[in-house]
C-alpha positions in Angstrom: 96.9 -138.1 55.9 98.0 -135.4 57.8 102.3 -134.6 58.0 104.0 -134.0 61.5 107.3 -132.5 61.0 109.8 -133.1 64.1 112.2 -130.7 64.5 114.2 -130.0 67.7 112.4 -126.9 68.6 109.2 -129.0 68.4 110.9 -131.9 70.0 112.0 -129.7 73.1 108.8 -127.9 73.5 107.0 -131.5 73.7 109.6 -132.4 76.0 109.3 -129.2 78.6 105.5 -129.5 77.9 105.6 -133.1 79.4 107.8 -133.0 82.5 106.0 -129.2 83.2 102.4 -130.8 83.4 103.2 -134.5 84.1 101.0 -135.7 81.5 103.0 -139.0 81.0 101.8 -142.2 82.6 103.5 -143.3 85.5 104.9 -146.2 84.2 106.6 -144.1 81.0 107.6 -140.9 83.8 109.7 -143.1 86.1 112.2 -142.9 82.8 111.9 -139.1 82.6 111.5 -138.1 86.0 113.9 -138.7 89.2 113.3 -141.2 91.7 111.2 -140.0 94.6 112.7 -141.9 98.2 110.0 -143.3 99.8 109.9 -141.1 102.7 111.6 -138.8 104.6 115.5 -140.1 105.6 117.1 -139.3 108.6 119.4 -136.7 108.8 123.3 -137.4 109.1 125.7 -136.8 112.0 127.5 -134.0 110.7 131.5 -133.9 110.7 132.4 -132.0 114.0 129.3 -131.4 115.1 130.3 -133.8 118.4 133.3 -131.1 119.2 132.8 -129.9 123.5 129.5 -132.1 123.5 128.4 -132.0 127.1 126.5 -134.9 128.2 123.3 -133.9 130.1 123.4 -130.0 129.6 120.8 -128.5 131.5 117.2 -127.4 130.1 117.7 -123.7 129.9 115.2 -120.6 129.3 118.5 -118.8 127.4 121.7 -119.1 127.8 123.9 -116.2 128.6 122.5 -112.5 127.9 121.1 -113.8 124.7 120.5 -111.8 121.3 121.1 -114.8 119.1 118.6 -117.2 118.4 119.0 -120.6 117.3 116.2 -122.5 115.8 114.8 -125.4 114.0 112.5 -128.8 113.7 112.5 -132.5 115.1 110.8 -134.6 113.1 110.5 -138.5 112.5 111.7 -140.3 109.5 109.9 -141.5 107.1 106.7 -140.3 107.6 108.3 -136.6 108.8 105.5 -136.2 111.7 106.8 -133.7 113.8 107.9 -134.9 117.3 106.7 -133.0 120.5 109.3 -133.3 124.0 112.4 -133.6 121.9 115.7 -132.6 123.8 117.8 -130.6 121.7 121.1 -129.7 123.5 122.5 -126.2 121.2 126.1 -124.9 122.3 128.6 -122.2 120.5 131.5 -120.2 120.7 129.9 -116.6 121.7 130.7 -113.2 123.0 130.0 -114.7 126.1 132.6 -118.0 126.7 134.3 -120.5 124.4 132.2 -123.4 123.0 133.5 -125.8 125.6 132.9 -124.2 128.3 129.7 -125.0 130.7 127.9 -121.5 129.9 128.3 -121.9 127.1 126.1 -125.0 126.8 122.2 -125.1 126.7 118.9 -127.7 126.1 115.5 -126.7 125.1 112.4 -129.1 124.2 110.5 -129.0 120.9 107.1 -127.9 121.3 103.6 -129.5 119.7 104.8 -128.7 116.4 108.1 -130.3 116.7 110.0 -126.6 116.5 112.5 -125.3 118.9 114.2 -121.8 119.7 116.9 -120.6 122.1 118.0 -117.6 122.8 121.6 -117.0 123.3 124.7 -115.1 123.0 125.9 -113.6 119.3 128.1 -116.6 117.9 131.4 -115.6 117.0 134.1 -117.2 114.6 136.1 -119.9 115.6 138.8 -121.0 113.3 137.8 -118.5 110.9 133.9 -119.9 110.8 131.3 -118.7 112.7 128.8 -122.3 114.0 126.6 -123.8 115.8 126.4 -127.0 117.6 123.3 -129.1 118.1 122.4 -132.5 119.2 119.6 -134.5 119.6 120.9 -137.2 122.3 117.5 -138.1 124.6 117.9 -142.0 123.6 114.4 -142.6 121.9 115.9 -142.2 118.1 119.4 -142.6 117.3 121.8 -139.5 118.6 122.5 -136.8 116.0 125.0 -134.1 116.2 124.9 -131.2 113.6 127.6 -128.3 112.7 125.7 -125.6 111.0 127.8 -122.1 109.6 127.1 -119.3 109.1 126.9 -117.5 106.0 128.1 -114.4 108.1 129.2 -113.9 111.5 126.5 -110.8 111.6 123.8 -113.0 111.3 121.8 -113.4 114.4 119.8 -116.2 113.8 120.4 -119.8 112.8 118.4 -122.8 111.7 118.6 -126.4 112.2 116.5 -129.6 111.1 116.6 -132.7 112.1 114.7 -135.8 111.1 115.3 -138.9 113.2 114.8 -142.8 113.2 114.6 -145.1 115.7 117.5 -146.2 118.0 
C-alpha cells in the first residue's frame, strides 16, 4: 500500500494545478470556479452621462477641426453580435465650445462590425476631469448614456462600449 503525505505545499500545488488546467468535472468546478452569466448584459446608464444631451444631433463627418478621436463598439446583449446602423450621438467640452453647446455636439453610425469613430476637437477638463459623452438613443434598444474620463487630459483618444437590449 502505497503512503500519500498531504501537506500544504502539496495541497496548494494540487489546488493551482486544478483551477490552471480545469481538470475537475463540471459538476465539482461550479464550487471552485466563479459563476459565468449567461451571456453578455447590457451596459448601465452611467451617472452624468445625460448632462447637455441634445436630442436629434446631427450625423456628422467630424465635429469641429478635429484631432481627437472618440471610439468604440455597439453590440447586442446577450449573445454580443455586433450591431450595424447604430446611432451613437458623442459630445464634449473641447478646445473648440463648451459641452452644451450645438458645435459641440455630434452623431456617427456604427459600421458592419458594430465599431464607430469620430473625429473631433481635443477634450479639455471640466470640473477638474477631462470626459466624454456618448449615447445610444435611436429607439430600437433601450437609450444608454455613458461618461467615460480620461486618464489624462493629453490623451487624444477615447473608447467607449456599449452592449444593448431591447426597448
Amino acid at each position: 500500500m502505497t503512503t500519500v503525505a498531504i501537506n500544504r505545499r502539496s495541497l496548494l500545488a494540487a489546488g493551482g494545478y486544478v483551477l490552471v488546467t480545469g481538470v475537475l468535472t463540471s459538476g465539482v468546478s461550479g464550487l471552485l470556479l466563479p459563476a459565468r452569466a449567461a451571456g453578455l448584459a447590457p451596459t448601465e446608464t452611467m451617472s452624468g452621462g445625460a448632462n447637455n444631451y441634445r436630442k436629434g444631433a446631427p450625423v456628422v463627418e467630424r465635429i469641429g477641426k478635429g484631432g481627437f478621436w472618440m471610439s468604440g463598439t455597439v453590440r447586442r446583449a446577450g449573445d454580443g453580435a455586433p450591431l450595424a446602423g447604430q446611432r451613437i450621438q458623442i459630445w464634449a467640452h473641447t478646445v473648440e465650445g463648451q459641452e452644451h453647446e450645438p458645435q459641440s455636439h455630434g452623431a456617427t453610425l456604427t459600421d458592419k462590425d458594430g465599431k464607430f469613430r469620430l473625429e473631433m476637437p481635443q477634450i479639455i477638463p471640466v470640473f477638474g476631469q477631462p470626459h466624454g459623452h456618448l449615447a445610444y438613443d435611436s429607439g430600437e434598444f433601450k437609450t444608454v448614456f455613458l461618461r467615460p474620463v480620461m486618464r489624462s487630459a493629453k490623451e487624444t483618444s477615447l473608447e467607449a462600449h456599449f452592449v444593448l437590449q431591447p426597448a
